[in-house]
N, C-alpha and C positions, 0 to 999 in steps of 0.2 A: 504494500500500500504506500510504503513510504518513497519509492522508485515512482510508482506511478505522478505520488503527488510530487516529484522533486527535490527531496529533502530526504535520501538515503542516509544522510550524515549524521541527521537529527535520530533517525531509528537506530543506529551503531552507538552514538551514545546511551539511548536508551535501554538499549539491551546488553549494554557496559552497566551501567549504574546498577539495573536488575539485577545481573550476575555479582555484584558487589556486596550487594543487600541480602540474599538467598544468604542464611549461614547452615543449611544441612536439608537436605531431603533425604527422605528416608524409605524406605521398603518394609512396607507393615504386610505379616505374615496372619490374613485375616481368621485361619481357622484354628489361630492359638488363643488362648484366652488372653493374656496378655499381648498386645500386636505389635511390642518393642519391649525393650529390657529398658523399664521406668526410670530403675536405677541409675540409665549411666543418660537418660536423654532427657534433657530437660522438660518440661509441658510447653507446648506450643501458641504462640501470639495468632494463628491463624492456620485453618485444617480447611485445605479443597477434597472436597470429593465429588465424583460424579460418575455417575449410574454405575456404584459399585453396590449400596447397600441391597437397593432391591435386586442386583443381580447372585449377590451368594446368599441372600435369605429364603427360606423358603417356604415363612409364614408371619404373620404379624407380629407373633412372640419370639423370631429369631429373630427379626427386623430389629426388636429395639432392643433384645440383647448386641446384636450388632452395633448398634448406634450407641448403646450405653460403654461399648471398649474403646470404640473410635472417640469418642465424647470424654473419654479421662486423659487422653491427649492433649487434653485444651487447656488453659490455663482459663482462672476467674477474670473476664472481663475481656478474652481473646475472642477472637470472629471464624463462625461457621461459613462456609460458601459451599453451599448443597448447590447440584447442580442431577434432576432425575427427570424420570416418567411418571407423569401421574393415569393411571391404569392401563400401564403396557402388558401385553403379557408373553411377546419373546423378542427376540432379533435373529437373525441369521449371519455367519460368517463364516464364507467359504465353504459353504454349501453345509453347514451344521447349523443346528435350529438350539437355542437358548433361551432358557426359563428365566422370565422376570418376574417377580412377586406384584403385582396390581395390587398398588394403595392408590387412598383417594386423598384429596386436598385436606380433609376433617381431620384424618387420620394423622397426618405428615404431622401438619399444625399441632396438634394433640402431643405426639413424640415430641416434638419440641417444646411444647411448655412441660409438658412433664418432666422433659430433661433437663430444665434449669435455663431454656434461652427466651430469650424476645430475638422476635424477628422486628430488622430494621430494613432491610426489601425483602418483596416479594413476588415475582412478576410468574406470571403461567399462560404461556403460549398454545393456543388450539394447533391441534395438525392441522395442513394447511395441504398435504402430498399425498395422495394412495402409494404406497411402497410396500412391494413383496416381503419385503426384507427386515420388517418388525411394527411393530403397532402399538398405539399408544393414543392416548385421547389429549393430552397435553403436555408442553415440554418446562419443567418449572425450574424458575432461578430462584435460590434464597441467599440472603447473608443475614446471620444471626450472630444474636452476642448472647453469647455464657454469662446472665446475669447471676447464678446460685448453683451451686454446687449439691450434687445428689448425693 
């Protein structure tokens, strides 16, 4: 985008500064109960996820155990960026078919106050495309803050 608009130079510092800023990414092993060794990593200012939880849950009480391992990652008063399907129920990739857990907006919302956040956006997009290749009824962005601790 930055070529197109002219200003390649502007996006290289940009993507300097980002790389500066990043102090660790990590590789969470979701079907441990612990998804990093607590001990040696600190709690984090900010947790992206997207379209993992409803794809290794594979019912509403694994969902929010799920959410509740991923969610001790966070530090009090750090920001969620949830990024999912609301009532997908698979996708395909390379010619394999995959099981999404279909939650609804109630429910989402719900896990999140339950879990100690307010949401401060919200946005949820209708499908807009017929595609073979997974389904779903809306595409939702959130960013929440960890106001209280479970």
């Amino acid at each position: 985008m930055a070529e197109l608009e002219g200003n390649s130079a502007v996006w290289t510092h940009k993507e300097e500064e980002l790389k500066r800023r990043i102090k660790h990414l990590l590789k969470c092993d979701v079907s441990a109960e612990n998804l990093v060794d607590e001990r040696t990593v600190p709690k984090a200012d900010c947790l992206l996820t997207a379209w993992i939880l409803e794809t290794i849950s594979q019912d509403e009480t694994s969902y929010c155990n799920n959410f509740k391992k991923m969610s001790a990652l966070l530090k009090l008063g750090g920001h969620l960026v949830l990024i999912g399907d609301i009532q997908g129920s698979f996708f395909i990739v390379g010619g394999h078919k995959y099981h999404i857990l279909p939650i609804g907006e109630e429910f989402l919302r719900k896990t999140l106050e339950d879990e100690g956040y307010s949401i401060v956006f919200y946005s949820a997009v209708g499908r807009n495309a017929e595609k073979q290749t997974t389904n779903y009824e809306k595409i939702v962005c959130i960013i929440a803050r960890k106001v209280r601790e479970r």
